[in-house]
MDTraj code that builds the backbone (N, CA, C; nanometers):
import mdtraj as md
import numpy as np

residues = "UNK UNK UNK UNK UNK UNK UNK UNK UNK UNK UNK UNK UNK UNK UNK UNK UNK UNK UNK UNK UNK UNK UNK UNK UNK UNK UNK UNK UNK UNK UNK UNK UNK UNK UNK UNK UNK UNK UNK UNK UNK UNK UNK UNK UNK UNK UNK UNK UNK UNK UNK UNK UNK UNK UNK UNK UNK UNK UNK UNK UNK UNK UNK UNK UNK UNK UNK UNK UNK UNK UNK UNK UNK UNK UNK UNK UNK UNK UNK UNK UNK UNK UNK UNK UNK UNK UNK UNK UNK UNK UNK UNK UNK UNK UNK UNK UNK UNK UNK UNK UNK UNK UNK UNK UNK UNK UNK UNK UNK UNK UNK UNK UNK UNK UNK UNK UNK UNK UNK UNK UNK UNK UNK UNK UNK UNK UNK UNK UNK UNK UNK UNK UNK UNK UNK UNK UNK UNK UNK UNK UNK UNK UNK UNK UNK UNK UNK UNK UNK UNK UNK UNK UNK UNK UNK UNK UNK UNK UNK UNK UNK UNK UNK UNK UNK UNK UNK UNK UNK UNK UNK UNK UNK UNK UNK UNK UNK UNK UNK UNK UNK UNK UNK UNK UNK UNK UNK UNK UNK UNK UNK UNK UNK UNK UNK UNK UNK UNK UNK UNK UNK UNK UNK UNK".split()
xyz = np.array([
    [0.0842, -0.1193, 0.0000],
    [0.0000, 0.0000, 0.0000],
    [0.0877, 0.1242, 0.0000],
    [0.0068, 0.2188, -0.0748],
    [0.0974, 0.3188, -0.0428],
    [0.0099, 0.4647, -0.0311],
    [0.0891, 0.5559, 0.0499],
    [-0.0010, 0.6473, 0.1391],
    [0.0054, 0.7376, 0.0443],
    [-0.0490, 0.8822, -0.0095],
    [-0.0044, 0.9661, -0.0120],
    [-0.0267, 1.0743, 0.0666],
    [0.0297, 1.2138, 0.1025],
    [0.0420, 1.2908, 0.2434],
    [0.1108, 1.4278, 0.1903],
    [0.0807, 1.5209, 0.2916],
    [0.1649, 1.6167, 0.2851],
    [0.1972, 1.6376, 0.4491],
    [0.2969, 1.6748, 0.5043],
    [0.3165, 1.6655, 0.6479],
    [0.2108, 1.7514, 0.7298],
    [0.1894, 1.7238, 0.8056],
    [0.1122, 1.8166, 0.8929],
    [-0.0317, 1.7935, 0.8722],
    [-0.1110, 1.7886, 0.7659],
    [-0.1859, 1.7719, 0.6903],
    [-0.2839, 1.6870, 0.7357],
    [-0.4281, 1.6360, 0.6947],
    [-0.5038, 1.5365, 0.7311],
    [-0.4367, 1.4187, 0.7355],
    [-0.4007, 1.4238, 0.6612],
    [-0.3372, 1.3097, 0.6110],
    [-0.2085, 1.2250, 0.7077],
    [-0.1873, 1.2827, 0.7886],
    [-0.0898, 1.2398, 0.9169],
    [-0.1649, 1.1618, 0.9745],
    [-0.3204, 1.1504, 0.9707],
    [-0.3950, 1.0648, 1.0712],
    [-0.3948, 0.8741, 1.0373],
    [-0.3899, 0.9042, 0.9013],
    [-0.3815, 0.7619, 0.8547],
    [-0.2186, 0.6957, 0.8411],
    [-0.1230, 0.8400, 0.8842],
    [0.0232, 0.7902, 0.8608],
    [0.0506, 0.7313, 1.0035],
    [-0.0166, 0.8132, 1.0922],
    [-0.0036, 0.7747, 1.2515],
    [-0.0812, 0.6161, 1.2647],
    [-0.2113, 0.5924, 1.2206],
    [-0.2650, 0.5002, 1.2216],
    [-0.1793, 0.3371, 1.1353],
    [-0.1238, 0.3454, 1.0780],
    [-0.0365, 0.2838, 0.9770],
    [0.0699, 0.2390, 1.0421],
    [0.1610, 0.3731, 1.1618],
    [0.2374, 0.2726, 1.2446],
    [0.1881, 0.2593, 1.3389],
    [0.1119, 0.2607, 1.3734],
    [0.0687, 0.2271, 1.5026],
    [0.0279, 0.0469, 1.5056],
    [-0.0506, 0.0637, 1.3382],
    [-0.0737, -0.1042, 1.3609],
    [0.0565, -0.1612, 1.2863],
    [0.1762, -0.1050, 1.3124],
    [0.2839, -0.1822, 1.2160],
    [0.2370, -0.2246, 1.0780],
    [0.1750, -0.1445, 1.0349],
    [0.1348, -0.1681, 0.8736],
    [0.2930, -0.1600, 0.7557],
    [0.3249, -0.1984, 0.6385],
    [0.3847, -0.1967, 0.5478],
    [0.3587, -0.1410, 0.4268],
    [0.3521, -0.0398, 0.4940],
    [0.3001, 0.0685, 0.3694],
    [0.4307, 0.2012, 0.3282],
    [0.3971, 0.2311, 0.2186],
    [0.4841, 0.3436, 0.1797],
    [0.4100, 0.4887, 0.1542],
    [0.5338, 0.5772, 0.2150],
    [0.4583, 0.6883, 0.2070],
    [0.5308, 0.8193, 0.1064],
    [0.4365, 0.8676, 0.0339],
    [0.5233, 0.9998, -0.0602],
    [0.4750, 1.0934, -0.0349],
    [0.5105, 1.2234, -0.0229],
    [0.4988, 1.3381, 0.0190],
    [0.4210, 1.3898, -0.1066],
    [0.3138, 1.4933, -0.1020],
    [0.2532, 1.5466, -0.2270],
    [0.2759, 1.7017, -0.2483],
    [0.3525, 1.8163, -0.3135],
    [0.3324, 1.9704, -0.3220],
    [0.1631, 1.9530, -0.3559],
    [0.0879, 1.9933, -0.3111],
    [-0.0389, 2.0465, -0.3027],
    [-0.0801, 2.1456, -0.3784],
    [0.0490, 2.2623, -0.4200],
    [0.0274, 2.3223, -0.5047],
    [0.0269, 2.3141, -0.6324],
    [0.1461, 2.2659, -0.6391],
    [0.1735, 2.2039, -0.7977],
    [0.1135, 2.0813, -0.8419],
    [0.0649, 2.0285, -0.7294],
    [-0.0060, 1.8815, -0.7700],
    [0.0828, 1.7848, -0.8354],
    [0.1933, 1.7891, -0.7754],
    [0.3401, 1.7088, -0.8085],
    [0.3489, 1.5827, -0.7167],
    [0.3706, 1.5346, -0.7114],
    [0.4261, 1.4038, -0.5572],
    [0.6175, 1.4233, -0.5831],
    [0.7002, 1.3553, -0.4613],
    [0.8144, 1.3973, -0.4669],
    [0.8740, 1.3466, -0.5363],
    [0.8285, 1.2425, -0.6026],
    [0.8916, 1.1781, -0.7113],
    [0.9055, 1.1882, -0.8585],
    [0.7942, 1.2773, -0.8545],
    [0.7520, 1.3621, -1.0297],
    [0.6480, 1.3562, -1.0782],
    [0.5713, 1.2684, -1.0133],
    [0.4454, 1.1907, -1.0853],
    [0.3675, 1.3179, -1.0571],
    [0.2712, 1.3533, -1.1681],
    [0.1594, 1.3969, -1.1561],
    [0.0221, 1.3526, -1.0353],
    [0.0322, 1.4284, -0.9346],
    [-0.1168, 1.4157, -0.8225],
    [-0.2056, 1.3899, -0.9228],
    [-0.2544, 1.4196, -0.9608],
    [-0.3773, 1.4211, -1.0559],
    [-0.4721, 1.3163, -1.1580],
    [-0.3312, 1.2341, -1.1594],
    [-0.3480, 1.1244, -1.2447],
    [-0.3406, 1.0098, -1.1292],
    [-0.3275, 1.0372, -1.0086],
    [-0.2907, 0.9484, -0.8844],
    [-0.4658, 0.9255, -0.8687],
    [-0.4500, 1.0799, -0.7955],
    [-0.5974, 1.0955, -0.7530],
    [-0.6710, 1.2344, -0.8199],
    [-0.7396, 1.2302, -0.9072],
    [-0.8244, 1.3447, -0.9206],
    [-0.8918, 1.4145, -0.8174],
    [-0.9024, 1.4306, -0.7089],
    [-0.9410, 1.5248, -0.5879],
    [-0.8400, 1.6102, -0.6135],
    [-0.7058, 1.5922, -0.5879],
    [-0.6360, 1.6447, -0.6028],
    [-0.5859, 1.6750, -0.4375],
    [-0.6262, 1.6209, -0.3567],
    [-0.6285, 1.6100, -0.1927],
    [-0.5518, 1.4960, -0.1703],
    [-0.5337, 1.5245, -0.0176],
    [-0.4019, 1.3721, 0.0634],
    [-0.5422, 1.3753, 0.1749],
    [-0.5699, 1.2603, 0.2379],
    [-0.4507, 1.1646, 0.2160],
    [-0.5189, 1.0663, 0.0636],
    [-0.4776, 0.9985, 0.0648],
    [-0.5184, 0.9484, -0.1288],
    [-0.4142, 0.7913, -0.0327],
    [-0.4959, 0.6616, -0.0752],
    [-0.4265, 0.5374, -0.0036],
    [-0.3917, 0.4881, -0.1339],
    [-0.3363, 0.3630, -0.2535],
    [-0.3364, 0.3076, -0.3252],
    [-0.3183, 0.1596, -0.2736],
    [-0.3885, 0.0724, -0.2782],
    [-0.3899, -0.0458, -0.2337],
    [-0.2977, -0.1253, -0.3213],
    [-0.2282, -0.2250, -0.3004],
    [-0.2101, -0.3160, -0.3276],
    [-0.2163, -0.4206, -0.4921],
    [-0.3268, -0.3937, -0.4685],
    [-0.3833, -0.3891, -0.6494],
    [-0.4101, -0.2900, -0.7325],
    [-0.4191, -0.1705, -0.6720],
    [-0.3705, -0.0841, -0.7646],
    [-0.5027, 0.0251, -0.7648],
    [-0.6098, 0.0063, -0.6651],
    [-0.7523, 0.0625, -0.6096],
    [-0.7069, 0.1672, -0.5750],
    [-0.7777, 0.3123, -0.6024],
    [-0.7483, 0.3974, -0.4827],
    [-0.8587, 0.4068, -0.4248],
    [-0.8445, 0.4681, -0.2802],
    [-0.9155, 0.5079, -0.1544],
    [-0.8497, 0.6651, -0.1108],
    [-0.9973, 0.7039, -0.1298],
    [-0.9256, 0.8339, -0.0495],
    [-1.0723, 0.9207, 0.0624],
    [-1.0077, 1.0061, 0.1412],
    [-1.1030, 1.0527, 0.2145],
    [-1.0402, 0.9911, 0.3555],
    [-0.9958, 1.0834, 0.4437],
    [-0.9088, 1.0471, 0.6218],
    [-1.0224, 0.9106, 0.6619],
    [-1.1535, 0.9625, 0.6860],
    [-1.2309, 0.8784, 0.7960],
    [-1.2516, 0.7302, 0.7255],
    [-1.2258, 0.7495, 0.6141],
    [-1.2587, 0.6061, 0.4931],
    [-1.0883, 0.5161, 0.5264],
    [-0.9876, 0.5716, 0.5031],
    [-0.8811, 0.5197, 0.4877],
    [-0.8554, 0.4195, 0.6380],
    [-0.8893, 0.5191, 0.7273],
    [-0.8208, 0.5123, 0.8823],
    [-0.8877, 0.4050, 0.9445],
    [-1.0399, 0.3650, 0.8512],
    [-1.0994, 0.2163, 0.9087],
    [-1.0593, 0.1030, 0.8184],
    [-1.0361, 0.1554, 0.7303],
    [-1.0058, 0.0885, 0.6316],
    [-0.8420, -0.0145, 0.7090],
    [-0.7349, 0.0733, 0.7267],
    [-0.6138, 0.0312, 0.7796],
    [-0.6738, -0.0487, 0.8842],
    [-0.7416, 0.0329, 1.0147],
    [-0.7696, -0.0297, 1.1007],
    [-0.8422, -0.2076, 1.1239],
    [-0.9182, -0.1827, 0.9720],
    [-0.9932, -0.3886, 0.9839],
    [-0.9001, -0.4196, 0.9271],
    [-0.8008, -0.3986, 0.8736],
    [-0.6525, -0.5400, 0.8139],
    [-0.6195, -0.5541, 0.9153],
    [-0.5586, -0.4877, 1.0631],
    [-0.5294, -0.5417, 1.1628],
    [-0.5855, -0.5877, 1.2716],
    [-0.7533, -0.5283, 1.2647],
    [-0.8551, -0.5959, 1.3799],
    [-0.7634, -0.4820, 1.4950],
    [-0.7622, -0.3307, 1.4556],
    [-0.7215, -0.3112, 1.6463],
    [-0.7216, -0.1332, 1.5708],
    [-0.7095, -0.0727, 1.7000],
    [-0.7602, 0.0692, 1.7200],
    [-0.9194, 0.1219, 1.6101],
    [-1.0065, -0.0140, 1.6660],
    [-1.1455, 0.0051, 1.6028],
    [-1.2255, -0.1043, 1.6532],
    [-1.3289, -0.0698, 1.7144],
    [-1.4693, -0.1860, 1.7172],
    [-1.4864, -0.2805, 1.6138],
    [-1.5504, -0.3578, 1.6235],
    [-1.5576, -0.4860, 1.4872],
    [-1.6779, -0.4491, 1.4173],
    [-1.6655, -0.4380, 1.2978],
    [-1.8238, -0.3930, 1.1646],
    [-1.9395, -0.4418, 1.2538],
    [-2.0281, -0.3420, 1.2067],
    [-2.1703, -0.4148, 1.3338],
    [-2.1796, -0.4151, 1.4790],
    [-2.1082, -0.3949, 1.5061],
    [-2.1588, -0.3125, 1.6494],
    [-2.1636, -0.1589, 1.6532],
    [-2.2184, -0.1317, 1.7857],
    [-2.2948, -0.0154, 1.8177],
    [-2.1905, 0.0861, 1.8524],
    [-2.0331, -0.0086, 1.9156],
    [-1.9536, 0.1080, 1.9283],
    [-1.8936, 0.1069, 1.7722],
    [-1.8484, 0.0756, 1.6689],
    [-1.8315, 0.0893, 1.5617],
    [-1.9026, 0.2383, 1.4609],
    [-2.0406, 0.1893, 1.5471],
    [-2.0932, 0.3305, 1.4900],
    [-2.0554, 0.4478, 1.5362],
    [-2.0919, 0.4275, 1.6967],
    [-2.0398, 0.5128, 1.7707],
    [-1.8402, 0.6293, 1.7072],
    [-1.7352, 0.4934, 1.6814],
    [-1.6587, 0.5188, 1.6338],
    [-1.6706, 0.6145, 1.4880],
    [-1.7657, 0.5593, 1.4111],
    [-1.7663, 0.6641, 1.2541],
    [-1.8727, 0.7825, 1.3111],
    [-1.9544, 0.7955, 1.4547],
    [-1.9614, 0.8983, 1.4611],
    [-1.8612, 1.0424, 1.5744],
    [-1.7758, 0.9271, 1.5638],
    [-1.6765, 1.0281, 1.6721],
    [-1.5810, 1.1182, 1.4946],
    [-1.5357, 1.0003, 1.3911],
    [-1.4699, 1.0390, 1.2971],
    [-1.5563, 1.1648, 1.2090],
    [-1.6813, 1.1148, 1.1879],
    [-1.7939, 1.2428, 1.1167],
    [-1.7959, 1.3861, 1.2488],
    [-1.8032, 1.3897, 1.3347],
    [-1.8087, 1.4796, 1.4446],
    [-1.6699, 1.5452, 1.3996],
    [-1.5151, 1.4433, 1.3909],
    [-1.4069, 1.5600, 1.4043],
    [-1.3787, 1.6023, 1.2585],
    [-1.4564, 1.5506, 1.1243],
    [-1.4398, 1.6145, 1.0267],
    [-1.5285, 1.7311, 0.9621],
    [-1.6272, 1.7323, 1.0207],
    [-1.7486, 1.8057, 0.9589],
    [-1.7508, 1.9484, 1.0755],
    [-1.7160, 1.8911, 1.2424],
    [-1.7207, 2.0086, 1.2953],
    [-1.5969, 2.1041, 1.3205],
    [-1.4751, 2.0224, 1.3526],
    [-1.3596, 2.0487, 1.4061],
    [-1.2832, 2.0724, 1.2841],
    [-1.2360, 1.9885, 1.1628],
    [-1.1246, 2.0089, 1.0836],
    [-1.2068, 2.0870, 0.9726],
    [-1.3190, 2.0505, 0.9351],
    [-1.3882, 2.2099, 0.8534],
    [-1.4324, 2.3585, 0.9284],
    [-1.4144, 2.3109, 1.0775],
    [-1.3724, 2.4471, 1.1515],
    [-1.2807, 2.5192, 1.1164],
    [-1.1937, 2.4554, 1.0810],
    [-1.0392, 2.5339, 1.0936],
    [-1.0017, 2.5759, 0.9250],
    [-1.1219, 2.5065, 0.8322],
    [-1.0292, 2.5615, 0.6979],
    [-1.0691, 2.6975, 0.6490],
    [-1.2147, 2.7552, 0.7261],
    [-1.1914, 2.8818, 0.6899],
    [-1.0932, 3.0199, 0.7249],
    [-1.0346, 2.9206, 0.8439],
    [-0.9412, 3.0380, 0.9148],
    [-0.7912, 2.9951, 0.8514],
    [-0.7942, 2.8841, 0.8125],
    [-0.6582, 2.8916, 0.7039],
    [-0.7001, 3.0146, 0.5880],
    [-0.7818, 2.9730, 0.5491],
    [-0.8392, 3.0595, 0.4031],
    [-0.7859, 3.1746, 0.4523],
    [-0.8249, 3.2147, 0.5834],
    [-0.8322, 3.3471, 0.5808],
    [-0.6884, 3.4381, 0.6227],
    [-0.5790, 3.3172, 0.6380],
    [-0.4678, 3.3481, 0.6701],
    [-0.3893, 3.4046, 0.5295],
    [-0.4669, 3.3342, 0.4520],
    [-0.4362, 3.3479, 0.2718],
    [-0.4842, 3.4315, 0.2190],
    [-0.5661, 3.5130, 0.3317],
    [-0.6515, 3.6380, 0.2077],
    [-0.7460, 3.5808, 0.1225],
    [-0.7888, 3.4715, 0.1368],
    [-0.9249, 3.4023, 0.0823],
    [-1.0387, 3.3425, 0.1497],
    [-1.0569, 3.5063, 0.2053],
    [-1.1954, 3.4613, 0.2811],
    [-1.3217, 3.3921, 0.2351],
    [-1.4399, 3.3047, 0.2798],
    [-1.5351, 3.2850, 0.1922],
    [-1.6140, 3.3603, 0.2080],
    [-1.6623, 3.4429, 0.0811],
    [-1.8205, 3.5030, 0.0707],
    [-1.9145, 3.4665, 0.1771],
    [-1.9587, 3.6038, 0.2804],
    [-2.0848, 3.5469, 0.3123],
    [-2.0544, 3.4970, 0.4300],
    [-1.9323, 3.4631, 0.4820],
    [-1.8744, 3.3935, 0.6441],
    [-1.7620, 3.4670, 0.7202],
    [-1.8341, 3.5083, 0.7816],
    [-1.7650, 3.5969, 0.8750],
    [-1.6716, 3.5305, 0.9369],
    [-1.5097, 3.5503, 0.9213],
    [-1.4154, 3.4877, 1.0286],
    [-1.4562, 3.4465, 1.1505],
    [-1.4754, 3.5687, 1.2184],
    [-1.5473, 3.5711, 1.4051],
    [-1.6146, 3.4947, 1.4197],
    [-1.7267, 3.5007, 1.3243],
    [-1.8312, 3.3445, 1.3238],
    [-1.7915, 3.2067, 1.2856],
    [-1.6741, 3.2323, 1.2163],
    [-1.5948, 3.0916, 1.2355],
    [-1.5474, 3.0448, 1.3331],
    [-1.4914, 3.1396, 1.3671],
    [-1.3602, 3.1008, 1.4745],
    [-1.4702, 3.1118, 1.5921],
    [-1.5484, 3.1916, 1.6797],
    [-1.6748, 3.1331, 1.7361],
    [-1.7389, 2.9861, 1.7548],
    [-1.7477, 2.9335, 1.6411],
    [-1.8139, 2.8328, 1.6368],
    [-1.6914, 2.6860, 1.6465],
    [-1.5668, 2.7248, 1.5885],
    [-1.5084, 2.6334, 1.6388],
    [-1.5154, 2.6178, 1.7695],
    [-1.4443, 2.7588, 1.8642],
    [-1.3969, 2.7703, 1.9974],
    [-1.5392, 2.6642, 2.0492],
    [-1.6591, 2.6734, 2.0141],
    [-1.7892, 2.5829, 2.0764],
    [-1.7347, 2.4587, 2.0624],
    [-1.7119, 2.4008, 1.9858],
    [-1.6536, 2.2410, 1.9424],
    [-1.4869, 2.2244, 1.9896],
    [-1.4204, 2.2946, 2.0193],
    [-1.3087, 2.3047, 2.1071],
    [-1.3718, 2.2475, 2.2776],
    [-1.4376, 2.3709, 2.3041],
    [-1.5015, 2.3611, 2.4417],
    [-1.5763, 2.1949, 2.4465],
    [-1.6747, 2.1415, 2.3690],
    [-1.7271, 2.0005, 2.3530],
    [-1.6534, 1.9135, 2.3724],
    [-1.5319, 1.8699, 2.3025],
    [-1.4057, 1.8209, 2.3197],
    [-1.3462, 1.8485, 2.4639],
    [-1.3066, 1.9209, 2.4779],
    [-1.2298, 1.9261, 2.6408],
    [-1.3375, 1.8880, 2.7334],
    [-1.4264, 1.9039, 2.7140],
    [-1.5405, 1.8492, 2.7946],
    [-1.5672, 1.6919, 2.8351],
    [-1.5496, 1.6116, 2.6763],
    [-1.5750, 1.4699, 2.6800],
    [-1.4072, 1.4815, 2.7368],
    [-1.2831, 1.5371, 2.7281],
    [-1.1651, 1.4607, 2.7010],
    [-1.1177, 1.4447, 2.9023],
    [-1.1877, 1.5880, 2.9309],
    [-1.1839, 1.5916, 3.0681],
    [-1.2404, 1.4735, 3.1806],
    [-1.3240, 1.3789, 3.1044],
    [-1.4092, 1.2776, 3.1710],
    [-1.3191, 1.1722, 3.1273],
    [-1.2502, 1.1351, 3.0250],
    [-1.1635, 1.0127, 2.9925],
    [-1.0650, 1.0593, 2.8670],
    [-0.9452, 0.9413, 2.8740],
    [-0.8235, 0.9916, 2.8140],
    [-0.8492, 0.9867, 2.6653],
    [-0.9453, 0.9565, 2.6331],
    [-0.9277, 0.9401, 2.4798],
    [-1.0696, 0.9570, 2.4027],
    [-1.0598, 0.9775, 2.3081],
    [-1.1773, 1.0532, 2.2323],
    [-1.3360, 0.9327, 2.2756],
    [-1.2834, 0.8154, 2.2476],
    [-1.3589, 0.6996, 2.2684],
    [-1.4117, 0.6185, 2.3304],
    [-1.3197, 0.6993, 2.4860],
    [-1.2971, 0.6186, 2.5739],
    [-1.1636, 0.5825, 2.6550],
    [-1.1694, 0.4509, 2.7015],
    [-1.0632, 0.3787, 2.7363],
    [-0.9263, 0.3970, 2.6465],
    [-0.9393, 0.3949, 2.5419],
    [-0.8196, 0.3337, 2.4416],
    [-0.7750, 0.3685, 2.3867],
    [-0.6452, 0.3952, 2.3561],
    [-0.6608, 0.5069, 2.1575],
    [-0.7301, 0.4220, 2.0891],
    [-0.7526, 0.5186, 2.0036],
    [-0.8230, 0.4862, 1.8816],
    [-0.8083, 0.5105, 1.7346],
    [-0.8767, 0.5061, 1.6407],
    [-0.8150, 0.5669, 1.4988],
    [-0.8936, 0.7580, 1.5008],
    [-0.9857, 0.7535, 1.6295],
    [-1.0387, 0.8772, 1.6144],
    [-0.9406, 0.9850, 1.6637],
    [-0.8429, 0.9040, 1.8074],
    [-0.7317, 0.9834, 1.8013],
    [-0.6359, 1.0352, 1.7396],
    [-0.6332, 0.9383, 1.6488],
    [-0.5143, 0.9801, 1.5469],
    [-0.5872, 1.0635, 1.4756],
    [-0.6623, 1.0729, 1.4661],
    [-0.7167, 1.2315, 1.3078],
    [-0.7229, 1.3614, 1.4045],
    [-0.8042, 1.3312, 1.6002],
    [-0.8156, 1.4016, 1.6669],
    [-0.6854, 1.5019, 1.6941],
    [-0.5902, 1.4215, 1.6858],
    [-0.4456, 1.4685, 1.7591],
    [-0.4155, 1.5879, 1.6390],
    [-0.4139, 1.5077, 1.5264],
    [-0.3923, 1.5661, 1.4056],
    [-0.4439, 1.7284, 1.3613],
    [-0.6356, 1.7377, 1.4159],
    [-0.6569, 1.8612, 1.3913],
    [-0.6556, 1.9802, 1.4481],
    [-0.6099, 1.8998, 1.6110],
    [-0.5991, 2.0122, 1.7174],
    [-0.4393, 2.0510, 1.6984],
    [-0.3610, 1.9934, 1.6321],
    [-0.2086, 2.0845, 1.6175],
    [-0.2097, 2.1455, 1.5453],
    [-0.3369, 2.1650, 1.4625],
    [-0.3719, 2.3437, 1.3826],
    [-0.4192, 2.4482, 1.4507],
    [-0.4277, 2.4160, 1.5950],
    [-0.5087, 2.5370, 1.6709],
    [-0.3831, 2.6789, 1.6316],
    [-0.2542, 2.6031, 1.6606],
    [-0.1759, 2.7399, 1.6710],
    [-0.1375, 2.7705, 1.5697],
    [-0.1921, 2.7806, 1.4367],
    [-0.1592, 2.8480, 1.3046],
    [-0.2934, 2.9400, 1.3032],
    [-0.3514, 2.9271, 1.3562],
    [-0.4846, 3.0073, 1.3345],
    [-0.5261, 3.0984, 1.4526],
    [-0.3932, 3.0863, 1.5849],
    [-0.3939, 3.1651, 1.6534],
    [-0.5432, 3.1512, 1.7510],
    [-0.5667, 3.0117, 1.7976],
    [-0.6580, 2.9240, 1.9126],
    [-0.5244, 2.9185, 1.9992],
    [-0.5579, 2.9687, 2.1366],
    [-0.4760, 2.9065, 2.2472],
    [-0.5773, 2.8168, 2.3058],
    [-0.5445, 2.6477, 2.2611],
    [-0.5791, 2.5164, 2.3439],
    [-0.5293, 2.5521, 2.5054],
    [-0.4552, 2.6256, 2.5539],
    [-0.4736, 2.6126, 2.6841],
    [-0.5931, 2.6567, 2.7564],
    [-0.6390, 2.7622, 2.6629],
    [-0.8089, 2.7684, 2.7212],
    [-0.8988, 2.6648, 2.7536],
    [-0.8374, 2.5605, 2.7203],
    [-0.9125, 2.4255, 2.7074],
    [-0.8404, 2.2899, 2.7918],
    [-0.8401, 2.2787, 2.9626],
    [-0.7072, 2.2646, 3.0008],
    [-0.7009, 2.1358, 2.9853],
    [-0.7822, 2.0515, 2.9036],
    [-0.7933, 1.9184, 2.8904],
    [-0.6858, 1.9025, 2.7505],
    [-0.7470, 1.9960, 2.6800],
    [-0.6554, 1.9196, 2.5062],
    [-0.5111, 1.9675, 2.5306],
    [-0.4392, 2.0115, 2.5697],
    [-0.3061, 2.0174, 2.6058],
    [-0.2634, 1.8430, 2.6659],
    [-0.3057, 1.8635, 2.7423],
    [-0.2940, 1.7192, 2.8574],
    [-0.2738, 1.5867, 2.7306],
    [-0.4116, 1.5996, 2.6055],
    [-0.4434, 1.5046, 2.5793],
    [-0.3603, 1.5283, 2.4459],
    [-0.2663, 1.5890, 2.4381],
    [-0.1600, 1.6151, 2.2943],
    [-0.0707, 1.5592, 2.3261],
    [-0.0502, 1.5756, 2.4815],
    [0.0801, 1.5629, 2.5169],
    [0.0565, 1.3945, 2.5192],
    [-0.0115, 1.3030, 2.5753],
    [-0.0213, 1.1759, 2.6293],
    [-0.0213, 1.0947, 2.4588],
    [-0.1135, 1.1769, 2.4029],
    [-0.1033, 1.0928, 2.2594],
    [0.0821, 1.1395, 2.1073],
    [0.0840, 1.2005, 2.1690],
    [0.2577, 1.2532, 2.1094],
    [0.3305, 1.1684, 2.1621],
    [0.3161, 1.1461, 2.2805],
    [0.4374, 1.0391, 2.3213],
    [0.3883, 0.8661, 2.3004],
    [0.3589, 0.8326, 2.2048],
    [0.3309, 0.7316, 2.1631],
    [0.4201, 0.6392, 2.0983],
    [0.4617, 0.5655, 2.0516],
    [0.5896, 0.5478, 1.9866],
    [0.5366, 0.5694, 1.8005],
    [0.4321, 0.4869, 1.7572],
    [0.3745, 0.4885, 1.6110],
    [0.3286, 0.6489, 1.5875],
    [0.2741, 0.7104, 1.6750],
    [0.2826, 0.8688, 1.6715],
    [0.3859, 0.9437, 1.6147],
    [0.5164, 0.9530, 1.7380],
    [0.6610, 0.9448, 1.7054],
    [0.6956, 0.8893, 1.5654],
    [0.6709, 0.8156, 1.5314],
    [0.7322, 0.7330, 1.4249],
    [0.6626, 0.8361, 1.3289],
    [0.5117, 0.8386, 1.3073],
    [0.4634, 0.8927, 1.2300],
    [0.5189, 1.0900, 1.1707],
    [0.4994, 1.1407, 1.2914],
    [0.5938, 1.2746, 1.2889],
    [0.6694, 1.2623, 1.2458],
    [0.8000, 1.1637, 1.2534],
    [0.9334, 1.1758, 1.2323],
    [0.9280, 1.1277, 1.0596],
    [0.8725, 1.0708, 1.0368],
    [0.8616, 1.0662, 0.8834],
    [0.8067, 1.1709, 0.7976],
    [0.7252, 1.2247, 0.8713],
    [0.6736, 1.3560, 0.7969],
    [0.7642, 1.4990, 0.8680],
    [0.8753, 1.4700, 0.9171],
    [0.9752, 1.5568, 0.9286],
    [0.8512, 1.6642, 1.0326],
    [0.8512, 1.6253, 1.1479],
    [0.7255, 1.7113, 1.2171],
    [0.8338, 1.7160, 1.3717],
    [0.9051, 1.6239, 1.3411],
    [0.9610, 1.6616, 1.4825],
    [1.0817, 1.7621, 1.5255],
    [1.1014, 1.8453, 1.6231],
    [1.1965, 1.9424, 1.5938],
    [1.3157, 1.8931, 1.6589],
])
top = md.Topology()
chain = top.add_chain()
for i, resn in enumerate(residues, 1):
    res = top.add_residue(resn, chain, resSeq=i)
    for name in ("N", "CA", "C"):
        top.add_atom(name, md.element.get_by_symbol(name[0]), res)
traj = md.Trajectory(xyz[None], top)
């Protein structure tokens, strides 16, 4: 299998998830702008989204989309996921729909807007507002137990970990929130975490 990614990116969630289950996968870095990968190949002809993370299986399938990939990895190894058909399973794709729809599309209008490409019609303040609400939700559940899910890591942590280390490009102080500090720090020191950073050149 092979990943594609840009560091920092969504796409760290399925790189973290990958070592974590000791998966054998390869990973290439993508310019986003140029729609290049580091090797020369045209993005485009990889994956037409033109987005990471983008998986290529084995036979030659692609998969793309974080919350699709990250269960996907997760049933080849049977671990950091409930088994198909149960109730926490659902539970699980609704912890993954919760951190993509509220939390990591929280944060892309305030990238936009770091770029001078605000969207029509959406007021920053009312962005950044409505995240800080889903910030606050989060420290709330994270304050009652260590991990998004519960007991355990999970694959929701790994995308979780992933979108809260954009708070400080967009100028969110998480210490307002005295739980998600706590819970960066416990899931960073992981070793497949570690591993994962250090391949995407994230560690200083």
């Amino acid at each position: 299998m092979k990943l594609y990614y840009k560091p920092g990116a969504c796409s760290l969630s399925p790189h973290i998830v990958a070592h974590e289950l000791g998966l054998d996968i390869e990973a290439e870095q993508v310019d986003l702008m140029k729609k290049v990968t580091a090797s020369g190949a045209d993005y485009l002809q990889i994956n037409p989204k033109g987005q990471v993370p983008a998986l290529v299986l084995d036979n030659g399938e692609l998969l793309t989309e974080g919350p699709a990939i990250v269960q996907y990895l997760a049933d080849q190894a049977g671990k950091l996921i409930p088994a198909a058909g149960t109730l926490a399973r659902y539970h699980m794709i609704e912890a993954l729909n919760y951190i993509s729809t509220e939390l990591h599309k929280g944060f892309t209008p305030l990238f936009a807007a770091l770029f001078g490409k605000r969207e029509e019609g959406v007021g920053e303040q009312v962005c950044r507002d409505r995240l800080k609400q889903n910030l606050a939700l989060t420290n709330q559940k994270l304050s009652q137990q260590d991990y998004f899910c519960g007991s355990e890591f999970s694959v929701a942590d790994a995308y979780l970990f992933t979108v809260l280390n954009w708070a400080k490009y967009v100028r969110i102080d998480i210490a307002d929130y005295p739980a998600l500090p706590a819970y960066l720090a416990r899931i960073a020191e992981r070793p497949g975490v570690q591993a994962a950073l250090k391949a995407e050149g994230l560690l200083g």
